[in-house]
C-alpha positions in Angstrom: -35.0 73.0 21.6 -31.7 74.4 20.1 -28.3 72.2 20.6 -26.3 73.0 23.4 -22.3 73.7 22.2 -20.7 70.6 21.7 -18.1 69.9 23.6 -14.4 69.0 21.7 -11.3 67.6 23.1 -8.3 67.8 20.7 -5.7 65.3 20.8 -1.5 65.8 18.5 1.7 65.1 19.9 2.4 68.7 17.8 1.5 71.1 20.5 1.8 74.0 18.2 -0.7 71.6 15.6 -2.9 70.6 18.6 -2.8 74.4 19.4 -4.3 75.6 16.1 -7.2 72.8 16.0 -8.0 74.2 19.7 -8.2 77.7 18.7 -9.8 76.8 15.3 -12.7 74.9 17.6 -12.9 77.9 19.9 -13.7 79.7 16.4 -16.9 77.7 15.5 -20.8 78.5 16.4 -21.7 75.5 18.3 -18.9 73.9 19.8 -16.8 74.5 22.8 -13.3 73.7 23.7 -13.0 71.1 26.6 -9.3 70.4 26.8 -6.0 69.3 24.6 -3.8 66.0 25.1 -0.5 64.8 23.3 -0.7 61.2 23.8 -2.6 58.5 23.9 -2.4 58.3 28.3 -3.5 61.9 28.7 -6.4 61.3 25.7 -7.7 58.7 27.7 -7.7 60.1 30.9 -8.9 63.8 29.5 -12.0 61.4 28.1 -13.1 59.8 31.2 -12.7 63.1 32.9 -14.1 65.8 30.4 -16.8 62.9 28.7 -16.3 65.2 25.2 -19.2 65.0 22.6 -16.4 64.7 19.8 -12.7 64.2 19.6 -10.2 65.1 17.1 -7.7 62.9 17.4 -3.8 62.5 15.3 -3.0 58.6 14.7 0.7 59.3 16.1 1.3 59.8 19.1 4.5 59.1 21.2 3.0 56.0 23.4 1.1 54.5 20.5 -1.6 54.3 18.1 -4.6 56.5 18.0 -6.3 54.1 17.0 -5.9 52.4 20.4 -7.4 55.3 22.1 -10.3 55.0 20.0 -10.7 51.3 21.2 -10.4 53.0 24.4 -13.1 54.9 24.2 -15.4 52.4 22.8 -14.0 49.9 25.9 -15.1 52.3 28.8 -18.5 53.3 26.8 -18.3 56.9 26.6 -20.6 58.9 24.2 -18.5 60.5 21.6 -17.4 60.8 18.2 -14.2 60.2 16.3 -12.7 63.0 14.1 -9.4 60.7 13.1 -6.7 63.2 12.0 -3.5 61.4 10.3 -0.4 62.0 7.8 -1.1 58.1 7.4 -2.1 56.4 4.5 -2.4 53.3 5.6 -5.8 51.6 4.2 -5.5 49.1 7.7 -5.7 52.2 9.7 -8.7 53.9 7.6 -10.2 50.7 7.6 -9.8 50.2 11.3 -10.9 53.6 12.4 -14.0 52.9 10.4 -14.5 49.6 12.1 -14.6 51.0 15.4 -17.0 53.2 14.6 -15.3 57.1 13.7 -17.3 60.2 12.2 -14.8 61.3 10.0 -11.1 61.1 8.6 -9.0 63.7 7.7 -6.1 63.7 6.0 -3.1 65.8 6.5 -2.1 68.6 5.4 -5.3 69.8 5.2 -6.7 73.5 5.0 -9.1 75.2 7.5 -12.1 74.6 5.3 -11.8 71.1 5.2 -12.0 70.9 9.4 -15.0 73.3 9.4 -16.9 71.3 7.3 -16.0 68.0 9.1 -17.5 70.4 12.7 -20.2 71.8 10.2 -21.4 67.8 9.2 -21.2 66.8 13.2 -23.2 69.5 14.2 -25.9 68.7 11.7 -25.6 64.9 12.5 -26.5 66.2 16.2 -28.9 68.2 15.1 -30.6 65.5 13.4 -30.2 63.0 16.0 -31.9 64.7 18.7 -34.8 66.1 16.4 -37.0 63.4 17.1 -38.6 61.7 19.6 -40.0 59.0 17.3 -37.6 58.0 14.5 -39.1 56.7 11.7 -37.4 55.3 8.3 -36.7 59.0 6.9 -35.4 59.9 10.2 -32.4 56.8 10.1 -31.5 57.4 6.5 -31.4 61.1 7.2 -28.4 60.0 10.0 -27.3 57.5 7.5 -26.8 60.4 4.6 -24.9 62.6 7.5 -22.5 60.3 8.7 -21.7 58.9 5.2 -18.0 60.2 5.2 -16.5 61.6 1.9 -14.1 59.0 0.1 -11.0 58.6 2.3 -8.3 60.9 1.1 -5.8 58.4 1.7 -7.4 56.4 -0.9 -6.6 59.7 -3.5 -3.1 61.0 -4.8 -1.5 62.8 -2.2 -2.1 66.8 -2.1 0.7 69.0 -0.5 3.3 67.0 -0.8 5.8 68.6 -3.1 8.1 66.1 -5.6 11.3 68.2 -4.9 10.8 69.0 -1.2 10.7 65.6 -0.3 13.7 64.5 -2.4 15.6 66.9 -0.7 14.2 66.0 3.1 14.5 62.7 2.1 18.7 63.2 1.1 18.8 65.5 4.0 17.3 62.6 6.5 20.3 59.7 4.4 23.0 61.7 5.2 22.3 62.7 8.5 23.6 58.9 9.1 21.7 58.9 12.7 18.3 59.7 13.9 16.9 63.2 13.5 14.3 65.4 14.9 11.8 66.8 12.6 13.1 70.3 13.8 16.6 69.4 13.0 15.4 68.0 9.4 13.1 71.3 8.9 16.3 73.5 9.9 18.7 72.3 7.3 15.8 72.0 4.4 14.9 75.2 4.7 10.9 74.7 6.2 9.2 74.2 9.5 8.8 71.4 11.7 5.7 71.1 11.3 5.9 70.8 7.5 9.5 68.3 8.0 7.2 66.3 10.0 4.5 65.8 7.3 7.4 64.6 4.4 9.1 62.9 7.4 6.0 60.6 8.0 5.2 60.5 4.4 9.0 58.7 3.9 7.9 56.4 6.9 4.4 55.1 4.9 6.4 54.5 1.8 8.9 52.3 4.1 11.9 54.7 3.3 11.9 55.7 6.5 12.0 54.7 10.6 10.3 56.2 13.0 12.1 55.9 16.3 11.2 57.0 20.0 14.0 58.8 22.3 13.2 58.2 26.0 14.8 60.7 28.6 14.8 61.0 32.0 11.8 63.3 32.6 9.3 64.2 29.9 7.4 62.4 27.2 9.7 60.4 24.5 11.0 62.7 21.8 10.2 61.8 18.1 13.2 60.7 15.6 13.5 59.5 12.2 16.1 57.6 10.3 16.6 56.3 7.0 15.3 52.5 7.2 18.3 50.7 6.6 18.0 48.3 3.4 
């Protein structure tokens, strides 16, 4: 009996990022967009409600950890999968995520072809897991082979991040003296936001920077950094 389309709720505080992983889903034989989130509240609520078959979900997010929503996921026993999407490097958080039981981990910035074939590994895992009615040996290490996820990219050197862009985000960021947007930091270096915000979070693993939440009156907390302060 062929697979149904799986259905995929995407989860970044980036809407423009969570917009592109949406549309990239909607793309792919197989799966079917249920919804998008940008923090760990809505994740968790959007879960309950939609009951996904896989999540992609960012590590940041501007009321905590993704890795909480994972625990929250496993806590209220729905049946999905993990895709955990992160600028982190963090071994504690890869180690974590694998603890509690995720498909895969990607590592940003990452190109198209590397999402694809996380979706493309998913859907065969699915494939596999409902191809029999009587698993045998074969049939678990069949599952076991699937879900074997690549070596962690955060345990490799870095790729995409440029020696001289993030000197220069980095000075930018210092002599700002207060906290900064990523658009803000983007603006005066010259590159997007999106691309400030990948250096930006790259100077927070290496301790060099802070990453601060701005609370308003109405809204979800706006995202600052800082140089950390010796």
């Amino acid at each position: 009996m062929p697979l149904d389309p799986l259905g995929v709720l995407v989860i970044d505080d980036d809407f423009r990022i969570a917009q592109l992983h949406a549309r990239y889903v909607e793309q792919q034989e197989g799966y079917r967009l249920l919804g998008v989130a940008h923090d760990c509240a809505g994740a968790l609520a959007r879960a309950r409600e939609l009951r996904p078959d896989l999540v992609i979900l960012d590590v940041y997010l501007p009321d905590g950890s993704g890795i909480e929503v994972v625990r929250g996921i496993r806590d209220a026993q729905l049946r999905c999968d993990v895709i955990l999407i992160t600028a982190a490097k963090e071994i504690e958080i890869i180690e974590e995520g694998f603890r509690l039981g995720i498909f895969d981990y990607l590592l940003k910035p990452f190109g198209p072809d590397i999402l694809r074939d996380a979706l493309r590994k998913f859907r065969q895992y699915r494939e596999q897991l409902g191809s029999s009615s009587e698993p045998d040996q074969g049939f678990v290490e069949g599952l076991k082979r699937l879900r074997a996820a690549r070596a962690p990219a955060a345990l490799q050197p870095q790729k995409g991040i440029d020696a001289r862009t993030l000197d220069r985000i980095a000075a930018i960021l210092k002599s700002a003296g207060e906290a900064r947007t990523a658009e803000q930091i983007g603006r005066v270096a010259g590159v997007s936001r999106s691309t400030a915000r990948v250096y930006l979070n790259h100077l927070v693993e290496r301790g060099e920077a802070d990453q601060v939440l701005q609370y308003g009156t109405v809204g979800r907390p706006q995202v600052l950094f800082r140089t950390r302060k010796a």
